[in-house]
C-alpha positions as CSV (number, residue, x, y, z in Angstrom):
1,X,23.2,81.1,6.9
2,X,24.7,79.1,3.7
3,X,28.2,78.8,3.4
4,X,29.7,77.7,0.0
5,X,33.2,76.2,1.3
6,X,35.9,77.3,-1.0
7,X,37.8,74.0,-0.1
8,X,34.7,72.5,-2.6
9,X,35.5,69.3,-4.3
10,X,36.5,70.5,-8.1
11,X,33.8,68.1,-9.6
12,X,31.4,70.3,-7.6
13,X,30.6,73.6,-8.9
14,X,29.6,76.4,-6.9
15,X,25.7,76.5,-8.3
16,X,25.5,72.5,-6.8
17,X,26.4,73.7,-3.8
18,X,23.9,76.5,-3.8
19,X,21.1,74.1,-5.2
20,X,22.0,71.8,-2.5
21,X,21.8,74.5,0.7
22,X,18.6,76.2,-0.7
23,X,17.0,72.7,-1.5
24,X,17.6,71.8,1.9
25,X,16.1,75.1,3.8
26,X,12.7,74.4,1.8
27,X,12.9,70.9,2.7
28,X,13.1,71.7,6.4
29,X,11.0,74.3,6.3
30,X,13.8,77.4,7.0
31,X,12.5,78.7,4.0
32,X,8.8,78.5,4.3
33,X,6.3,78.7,0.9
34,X,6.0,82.1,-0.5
35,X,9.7,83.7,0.6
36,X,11.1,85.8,-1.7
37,X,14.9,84.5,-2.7
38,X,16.6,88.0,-3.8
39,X,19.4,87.1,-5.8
40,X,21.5,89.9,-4.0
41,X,20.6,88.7,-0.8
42,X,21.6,85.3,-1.9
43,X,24.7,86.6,-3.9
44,X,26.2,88.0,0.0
45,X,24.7,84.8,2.2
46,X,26.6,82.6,-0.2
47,X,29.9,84.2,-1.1
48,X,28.7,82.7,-4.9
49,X,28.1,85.1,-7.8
50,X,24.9,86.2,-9.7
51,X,25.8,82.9,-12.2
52,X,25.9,79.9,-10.5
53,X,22.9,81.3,-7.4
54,X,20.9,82.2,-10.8
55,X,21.9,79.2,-12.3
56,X,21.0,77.3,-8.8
57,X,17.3,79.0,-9.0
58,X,16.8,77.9,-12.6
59,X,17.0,74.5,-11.1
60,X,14.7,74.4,-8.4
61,X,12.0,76.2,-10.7
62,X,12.4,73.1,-13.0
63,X,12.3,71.0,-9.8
64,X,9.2,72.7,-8.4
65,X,10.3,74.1,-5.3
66,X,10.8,77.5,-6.9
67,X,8.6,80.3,-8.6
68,X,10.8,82.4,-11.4
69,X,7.7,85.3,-11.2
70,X,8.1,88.2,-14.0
71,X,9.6,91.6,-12.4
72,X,9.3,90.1,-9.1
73,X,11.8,87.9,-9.1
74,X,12.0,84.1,-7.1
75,X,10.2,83.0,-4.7
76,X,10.0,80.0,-2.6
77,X,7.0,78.2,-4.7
78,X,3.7,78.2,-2.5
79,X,1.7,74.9,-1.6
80,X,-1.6,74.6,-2.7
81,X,-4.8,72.3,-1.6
82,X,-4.7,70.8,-5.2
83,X,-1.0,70.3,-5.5
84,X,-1.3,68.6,-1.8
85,X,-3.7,66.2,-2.9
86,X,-2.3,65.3,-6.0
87,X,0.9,64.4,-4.7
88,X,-0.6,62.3,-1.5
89,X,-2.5,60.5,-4.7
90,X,0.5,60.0,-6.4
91,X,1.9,58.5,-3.5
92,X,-0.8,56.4,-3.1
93,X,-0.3,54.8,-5.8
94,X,3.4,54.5,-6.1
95,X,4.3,53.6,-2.5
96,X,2.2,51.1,-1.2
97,X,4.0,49.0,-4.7
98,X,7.7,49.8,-3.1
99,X,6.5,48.7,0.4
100,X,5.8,45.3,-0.7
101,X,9.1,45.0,-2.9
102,X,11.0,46.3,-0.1
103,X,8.9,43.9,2.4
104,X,9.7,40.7,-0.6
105,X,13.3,41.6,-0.5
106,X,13.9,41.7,3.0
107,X,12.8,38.0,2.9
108,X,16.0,37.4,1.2
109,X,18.4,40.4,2.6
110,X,20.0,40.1,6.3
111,X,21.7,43.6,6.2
112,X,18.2,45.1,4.7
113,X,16.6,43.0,7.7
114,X,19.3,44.2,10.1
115,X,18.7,48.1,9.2
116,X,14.9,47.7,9.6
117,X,15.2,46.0,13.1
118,X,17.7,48.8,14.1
119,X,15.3,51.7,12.7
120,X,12.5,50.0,14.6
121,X,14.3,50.4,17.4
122,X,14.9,53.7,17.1
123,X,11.5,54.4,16.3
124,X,10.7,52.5,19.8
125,X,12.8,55.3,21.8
126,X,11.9,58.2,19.7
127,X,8.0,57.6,21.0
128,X,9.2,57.4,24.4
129,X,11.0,61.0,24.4
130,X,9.2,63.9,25.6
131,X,7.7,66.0,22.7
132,X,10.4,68.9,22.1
133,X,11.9,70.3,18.6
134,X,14.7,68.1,19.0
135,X,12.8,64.5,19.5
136,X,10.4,66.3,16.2
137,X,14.0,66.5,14.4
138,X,15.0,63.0,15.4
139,X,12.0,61.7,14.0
140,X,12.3,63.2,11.0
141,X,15.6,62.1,10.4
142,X,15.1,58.8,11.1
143,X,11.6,58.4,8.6
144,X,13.9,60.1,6.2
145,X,16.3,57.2,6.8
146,X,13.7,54.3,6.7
147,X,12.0,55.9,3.2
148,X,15.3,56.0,1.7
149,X,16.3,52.4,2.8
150,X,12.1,51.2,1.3
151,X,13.1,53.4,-2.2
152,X,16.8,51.7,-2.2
153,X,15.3,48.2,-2.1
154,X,12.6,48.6,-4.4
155,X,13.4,46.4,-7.6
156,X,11.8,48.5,-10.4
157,X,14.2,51.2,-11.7
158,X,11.3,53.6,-13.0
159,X,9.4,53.6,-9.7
160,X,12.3,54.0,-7.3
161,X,13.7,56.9,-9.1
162,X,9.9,58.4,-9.6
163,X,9.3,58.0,-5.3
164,X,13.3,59.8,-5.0
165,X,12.6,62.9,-7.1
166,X,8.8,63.4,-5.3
167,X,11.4,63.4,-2.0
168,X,11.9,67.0,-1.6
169,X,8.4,68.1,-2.2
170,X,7.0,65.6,0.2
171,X,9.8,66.3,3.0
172,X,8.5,70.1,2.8
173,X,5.3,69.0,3.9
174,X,6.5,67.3,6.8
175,X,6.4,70.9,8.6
176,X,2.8,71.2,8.3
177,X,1.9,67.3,8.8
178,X,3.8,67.2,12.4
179,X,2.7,71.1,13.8
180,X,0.7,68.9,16.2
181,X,3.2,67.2,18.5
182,X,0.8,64.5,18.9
183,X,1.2,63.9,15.3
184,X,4.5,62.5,15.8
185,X,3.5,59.7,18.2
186,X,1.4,59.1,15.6
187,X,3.5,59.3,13.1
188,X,6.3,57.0,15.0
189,X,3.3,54.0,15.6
190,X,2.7,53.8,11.8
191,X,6.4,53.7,10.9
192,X,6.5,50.8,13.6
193,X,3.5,48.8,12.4
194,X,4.7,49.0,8.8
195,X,8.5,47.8,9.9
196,X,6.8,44.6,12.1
197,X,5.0,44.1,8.4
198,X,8.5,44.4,6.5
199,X,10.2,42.2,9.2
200,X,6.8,39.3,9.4
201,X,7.5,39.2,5.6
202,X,3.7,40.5,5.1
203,X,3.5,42.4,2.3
204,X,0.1,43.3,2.2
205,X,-0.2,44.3,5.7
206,X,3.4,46.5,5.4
207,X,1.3,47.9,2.1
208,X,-1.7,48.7,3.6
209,X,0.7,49.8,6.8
210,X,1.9,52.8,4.3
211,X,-1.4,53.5,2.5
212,X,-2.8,54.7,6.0
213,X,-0.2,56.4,7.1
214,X,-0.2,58.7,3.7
215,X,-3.6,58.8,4.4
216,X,-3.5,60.2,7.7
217,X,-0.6,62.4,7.1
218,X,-3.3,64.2,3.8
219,X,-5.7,64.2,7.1
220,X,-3.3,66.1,8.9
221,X,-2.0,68.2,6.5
222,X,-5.2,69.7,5.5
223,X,-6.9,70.1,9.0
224,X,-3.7,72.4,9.9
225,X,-3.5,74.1,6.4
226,X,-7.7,75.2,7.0
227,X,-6.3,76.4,11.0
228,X,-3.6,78.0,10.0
229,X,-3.5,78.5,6.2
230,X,-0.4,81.4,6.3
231,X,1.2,83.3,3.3
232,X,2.5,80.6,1.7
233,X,-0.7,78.5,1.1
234,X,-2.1,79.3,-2.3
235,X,-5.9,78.9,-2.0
236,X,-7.0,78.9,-5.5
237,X,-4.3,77.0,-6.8
């Protein structure tokens, strides 16, 4: 259930805090693809009025994440094969570029080389943890962590803040990437090989390190989308 706290910081207005919560659910998946987002219903889980959740919609419509649908109201946008694909190609070609910035300016960065070494680490015991929700949770939280700290030492201005506004729409997909539990010891031996390739000071290994792990992740994401395709995949889109 959101909660808008009315002990809010003033410089944050109750539609932020309403973008923020709903952006969140989608991005964790409480609110999968395709649920409807009633205003009313919205107006009593938040304590906000019509204003600032309508005004919180508006938002994540312009952000993607939401579908403003004539006499029907908002909706929780739907994924589709195409839109999957074009952002894993997107990705591809934006990511690979950070990794080796990131991996140059480690070279030259003890506390960036000091944060990798300790999310390694924590990668190391997340694989050795029995496959449950919680060790799923863990691990998202922690690539989450580790793809903030590769965007935050990425030199270029225009691709760092291009790979942080494709967050949300790629940590939605995370869902449907890691359904497999198996996926997630996966998952945690790519994020290893390309934080040995950031620490060795290899950029074109910690490059090619991320370009197969999108790669597999598409994989993934597809095989489980043509299994189980559910209401909120949009076939002909």
């Amino acid at each position: 259930m959101i909660a808008v706290p009315e002990e809010a910081q003033p410089d944050v207005s109750k539609a932020d805090l309403v973008h923020r919560r709903l952006k969140e659910e989608i991005e964790l998946g409480e609110l999968a693809p395709g649920t409807p987002l009633s205003e009313l219903a919205l107006v009593e889980r938040t304590g906000a009025s019509r204003t600032p959740v309508r005004e919180a919609l508006r938002r994540l419509a312009a952000e993607g994440l939401v579908d403003l649908v004539p006499r029907q109201g908002a909706r929780v946008s739907r994924v589709s094969l195409r839109s999957v694909r074009d952002l894993f190609d997107f990705r591809s070609l934006l990511e690979p570029a950070a990794m080796r910035q990131a991996t140059e300016a480690a070279a030259t960065d003890p506390q960036l080389r000091r944060s990798v070494t300790a999310m390694r680490a924590e990668f190391a015991r997340v694989v050795r943890r029995a496959p449950s929700p919680a060790r799923s949770r863990a691990f998202y939280e922690l690539a989450d962590r580790f793809d903030w700290a590769i965007i935050g030492a990425t030199r270029n201005e225009h691709l760092r803040r291009t790979i942080a506004e494709l967050r949300p729409h790629t940590a939605r997909l995370r869902n449907l990437s890691h359904v497999d539990p198996h996926r997630v010891e996966v998952s945690v031996s790519e994020h290893l090989r390309m934080c040995d390739a950031l620490l060795a000071g290899d950029a074109d290994e910690a490059a090619a390190a991320i370009a197969e792990h999108l790669a597999q992740s598409l994989r993934t994401i597809f095989r489980n989308l043509a299994q189980d395709p559910g209401d909120g995949l949009d076939v002909l889109g």
